[in-house]
C-alpha positions in Angstrom: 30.9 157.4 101.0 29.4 154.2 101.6 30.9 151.2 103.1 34.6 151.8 104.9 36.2 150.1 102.4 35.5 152.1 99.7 38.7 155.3 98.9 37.8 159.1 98.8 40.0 159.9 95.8 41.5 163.3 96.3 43.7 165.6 93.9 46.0 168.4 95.1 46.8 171.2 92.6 48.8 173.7 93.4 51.1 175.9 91.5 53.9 174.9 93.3 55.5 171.3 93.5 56.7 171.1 97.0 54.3 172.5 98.8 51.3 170.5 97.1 53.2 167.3 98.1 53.7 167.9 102.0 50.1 169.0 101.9 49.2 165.8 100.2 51.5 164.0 102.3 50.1 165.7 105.7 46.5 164.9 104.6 47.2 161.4 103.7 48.9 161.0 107.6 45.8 163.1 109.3 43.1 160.2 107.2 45.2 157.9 108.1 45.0 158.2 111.8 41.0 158.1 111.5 41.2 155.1 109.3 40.2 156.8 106.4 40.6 155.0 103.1 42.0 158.3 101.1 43.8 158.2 98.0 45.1 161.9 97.6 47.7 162.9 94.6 49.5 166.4 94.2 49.5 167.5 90.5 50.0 170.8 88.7 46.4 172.7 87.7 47.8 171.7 84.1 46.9 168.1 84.5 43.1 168.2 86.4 41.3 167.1 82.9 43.4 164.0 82.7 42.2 162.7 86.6 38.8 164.2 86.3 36.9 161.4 85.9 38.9 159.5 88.5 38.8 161.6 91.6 36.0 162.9 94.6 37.4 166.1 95.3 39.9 168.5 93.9 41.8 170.8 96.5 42.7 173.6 95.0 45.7 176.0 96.5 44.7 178.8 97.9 47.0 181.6 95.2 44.7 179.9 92.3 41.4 180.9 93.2 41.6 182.7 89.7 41.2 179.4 87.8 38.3 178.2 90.3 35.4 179.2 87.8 37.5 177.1 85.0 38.2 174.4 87.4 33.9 174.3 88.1 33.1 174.2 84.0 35.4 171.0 84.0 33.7 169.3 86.6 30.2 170.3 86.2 28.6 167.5 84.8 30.9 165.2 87.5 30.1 164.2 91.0 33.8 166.1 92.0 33.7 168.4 94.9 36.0 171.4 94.8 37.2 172.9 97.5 39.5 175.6 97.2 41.9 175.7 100.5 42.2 178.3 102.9 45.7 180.4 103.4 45.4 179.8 107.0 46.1 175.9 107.1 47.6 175.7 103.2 50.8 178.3 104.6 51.4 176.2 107.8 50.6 173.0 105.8 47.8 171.9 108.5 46.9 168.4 107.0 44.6 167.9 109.6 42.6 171.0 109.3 42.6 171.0 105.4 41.2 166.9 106.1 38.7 168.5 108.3 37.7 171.4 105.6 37.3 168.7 103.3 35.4 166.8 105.1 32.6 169.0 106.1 32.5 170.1 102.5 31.6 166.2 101.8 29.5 165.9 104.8 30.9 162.9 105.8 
């Protein structure tokens, strides 16, 4: 990212509702406490073509590693990262670890 002003778009999927939006919702507190300008929506796997365009990164729930190798043909010739998230923060819902993943995956 370049200047601080500019947003890291994010999209959650995740099979489930619920747990895709505390995630979201725990990520969007842990950026917020570093100042981070992050813009991170929870949506079902069903709906990643229509934000593909739109988005820096896709975090991807852990249980749909299976749809990972679809989830890279749709974004190959995009700048989108995708990052799928490890069972160890995604079951205790550990924005700031899965913030941190992320981050190190975007070397910022």
């Amino acid at each position: 990212m370049g200047s601080s002003n500019e947003v890291l778009n994010v999209l959650l999927v995740c099979g489930s509702g619920a747990s895709s939006g505390f995630m979201a919702a725990n990520i969007r507190k842990a950026a917020k406490m570093r100042n981070l300008n992050m813009d991170i929506k929870a949506r079902g796997e069903a709906e990643i073509e229509n934000y593909i365009h739109d988005i820096d990164a896709l975090l991807v729930g852990p249980h749909l590693a299976y749809i990972v190798d679809d989830i890279e043909e749709l974004t190959k010739d995009t700048d989108v990262k995708v990052l799928l998230m490890k069972p160890s923060y995604y079951s205790t819902l550990d924005g700031e670890a899965a913030l941190n993943d992320l981050l190190s995956e975007l070397k910022i």
